[in-house]
C-alpha positions in Angstrom: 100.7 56.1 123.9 100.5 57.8 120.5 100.7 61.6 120.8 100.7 62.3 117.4 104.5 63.3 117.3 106.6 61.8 114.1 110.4 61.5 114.4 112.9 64.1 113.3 113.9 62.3 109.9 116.6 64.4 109.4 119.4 63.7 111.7 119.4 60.0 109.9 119.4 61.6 106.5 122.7 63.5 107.6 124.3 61.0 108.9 123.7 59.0 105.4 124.6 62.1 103.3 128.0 63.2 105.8 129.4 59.6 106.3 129.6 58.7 102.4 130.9 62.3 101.7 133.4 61.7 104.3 134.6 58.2 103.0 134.2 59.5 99.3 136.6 62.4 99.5 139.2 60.5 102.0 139.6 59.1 98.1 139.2 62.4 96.2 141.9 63.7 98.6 144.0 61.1 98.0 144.6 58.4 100.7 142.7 55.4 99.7 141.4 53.8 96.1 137.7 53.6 95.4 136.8 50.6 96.8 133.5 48.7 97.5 133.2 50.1 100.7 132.6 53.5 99.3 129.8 51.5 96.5 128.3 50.0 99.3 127.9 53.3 101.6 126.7 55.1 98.4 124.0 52.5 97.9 123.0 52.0 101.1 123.6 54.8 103.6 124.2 57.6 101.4 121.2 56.5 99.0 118.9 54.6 100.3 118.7 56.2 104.1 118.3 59.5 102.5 115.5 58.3 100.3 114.0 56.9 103.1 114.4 60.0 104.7 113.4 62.3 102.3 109.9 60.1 102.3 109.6 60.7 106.2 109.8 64.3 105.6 107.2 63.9 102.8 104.8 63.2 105.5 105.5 65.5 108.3 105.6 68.1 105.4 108.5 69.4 104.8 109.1 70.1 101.0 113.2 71.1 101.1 113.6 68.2 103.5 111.8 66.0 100.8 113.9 67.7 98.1 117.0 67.5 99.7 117.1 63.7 101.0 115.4 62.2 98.1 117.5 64.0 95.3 120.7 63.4 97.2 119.7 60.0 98.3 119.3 59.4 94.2 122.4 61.2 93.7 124.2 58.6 95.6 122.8 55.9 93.8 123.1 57.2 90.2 126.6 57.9 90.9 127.7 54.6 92.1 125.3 52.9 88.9 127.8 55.2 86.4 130.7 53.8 88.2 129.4 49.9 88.5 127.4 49.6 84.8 129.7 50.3 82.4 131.8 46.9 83.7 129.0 45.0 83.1 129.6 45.4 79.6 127.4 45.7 76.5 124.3 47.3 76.1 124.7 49.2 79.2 127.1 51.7 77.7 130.5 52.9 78.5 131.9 54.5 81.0 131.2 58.7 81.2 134.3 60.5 79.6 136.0 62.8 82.4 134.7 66.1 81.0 131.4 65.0 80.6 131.3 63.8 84.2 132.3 67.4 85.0 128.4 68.7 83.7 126.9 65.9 85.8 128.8 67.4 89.1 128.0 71.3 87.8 124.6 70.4 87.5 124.1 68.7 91.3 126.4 71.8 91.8 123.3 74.4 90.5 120.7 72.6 92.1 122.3 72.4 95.6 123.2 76.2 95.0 119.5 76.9 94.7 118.9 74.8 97.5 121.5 77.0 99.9 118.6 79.6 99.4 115.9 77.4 101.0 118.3 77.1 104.2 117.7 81.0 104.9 116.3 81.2 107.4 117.0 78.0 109.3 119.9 77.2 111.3 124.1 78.1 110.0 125.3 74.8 110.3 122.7 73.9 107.7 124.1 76.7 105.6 127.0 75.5 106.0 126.4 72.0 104.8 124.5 73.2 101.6 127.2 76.1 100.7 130.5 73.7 101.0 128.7 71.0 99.2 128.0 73.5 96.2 131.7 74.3 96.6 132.6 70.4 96.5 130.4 69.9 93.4 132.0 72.9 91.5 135.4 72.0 92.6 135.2 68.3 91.3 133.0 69.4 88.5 136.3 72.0 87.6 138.8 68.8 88.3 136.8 67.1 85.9 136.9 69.8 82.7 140.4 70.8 83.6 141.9 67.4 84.4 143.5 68.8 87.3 144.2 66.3 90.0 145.8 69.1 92.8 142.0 70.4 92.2 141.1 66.9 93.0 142.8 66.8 96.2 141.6 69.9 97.0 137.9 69.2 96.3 138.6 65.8 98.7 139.9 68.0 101.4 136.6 70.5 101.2 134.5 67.3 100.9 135.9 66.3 103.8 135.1 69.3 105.9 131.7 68.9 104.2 130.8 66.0 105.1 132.0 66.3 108.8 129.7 69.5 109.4 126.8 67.2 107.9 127.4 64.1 110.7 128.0 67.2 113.2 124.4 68.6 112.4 122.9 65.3 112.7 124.3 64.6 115.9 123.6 67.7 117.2 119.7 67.6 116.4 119.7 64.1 118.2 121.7 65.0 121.4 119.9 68.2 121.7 116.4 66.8 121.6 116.9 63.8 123.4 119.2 65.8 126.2 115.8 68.4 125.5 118.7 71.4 125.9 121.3 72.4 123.5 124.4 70.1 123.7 125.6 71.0 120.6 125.6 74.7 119.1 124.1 74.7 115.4 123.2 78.2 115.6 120.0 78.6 115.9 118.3 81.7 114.0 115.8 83.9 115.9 112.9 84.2 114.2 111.0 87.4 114.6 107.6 86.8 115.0 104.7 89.4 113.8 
């Protein structure tokens, strides 16, 4: 029977975003190498999911939720393509000097600053997610122009904390709906209605 009623896209969109932010800054804090785990996560689960759920937003109409997963779902994969081309060698450039790197996190820094705006309004955890990320994208942006690896270790550590409110949010939008009462507090904003 179809009542009419599309899936909450987002919960699989946070899961992709918090699980390769995890595994990312395990590395930027300083217990594992990059390794093709990470390349694969960032191709697959942190970009395409998020693409794919940034289109299922598209159509229940959700413009940040569009925004959001689809531009972070790209950020994934862009970042993982200027990691991966430059081995391939000639004509597909070089790889991105460190300080020049540092603009490309500041800039996903900005945007997911203005983004924090658009989660007024909607639940803290979701605040939460969107303010430490534009913290993680302005430390490693910093770590980058400064060359400073404690920086590094400390944007892994935030990263970290980042990405484990993101898989906390998702989880509790699935438990909570299909449990149909809150399991998991992501506090909730009242809305006052006119």
């Amino acid at each position: 029977m179809d009542n009419g009623k599309l899936a909450n896209p987002a919960p699989l969109g946070l899961m992709g975003f918090g699980m390769t932010t995890v595994l990312l800054n395990i590395h930027n804090a300083g217990f594992f190498p990059v390794s093709a785990m990470v390349l694969a996560m960032g191709i697959f689960y942190g970009g395409i999911a998020q693409i794919i759920a940034g289109i299922m937003e598209f159509k229940k109409g959700n413009t940040f939720g569009t925004t959001a997963f689809t531009s972070y779902g790209l950020f994934w994969l862009t970042l993982v393509a200027l990691w991966v081309i430059p081995g391939t060698g000639a004509p597909n450039g070089g790889a991105t000097p460190v300080p020049f790197m540092g603009w490309y996190l500041f800039l996903w820094g900005l945007f997911t600053f203005f983004m924090w705006f658009g989660t007024f309004g909607k639940n803290r955890a979701l605040q939460f997610v969107f303010l430490s990320l534009t913290v993680l994208f302005v430390l490693l942006a910093v770590r980058d122009w400064a060359g400073s690896a404690t920086i590094g270790k400390i944007a892994g550590f935030e990263g970290i904390v980042c990405g484990l409110a993101a898989i906390y949010l998702a989880m509790a939008e699935v438990l909570n709906e299909a449990k149909g009462r809150t399991v998991l507090p992501i506090g909730e904003i009242n809305k006052i209605v006119d």
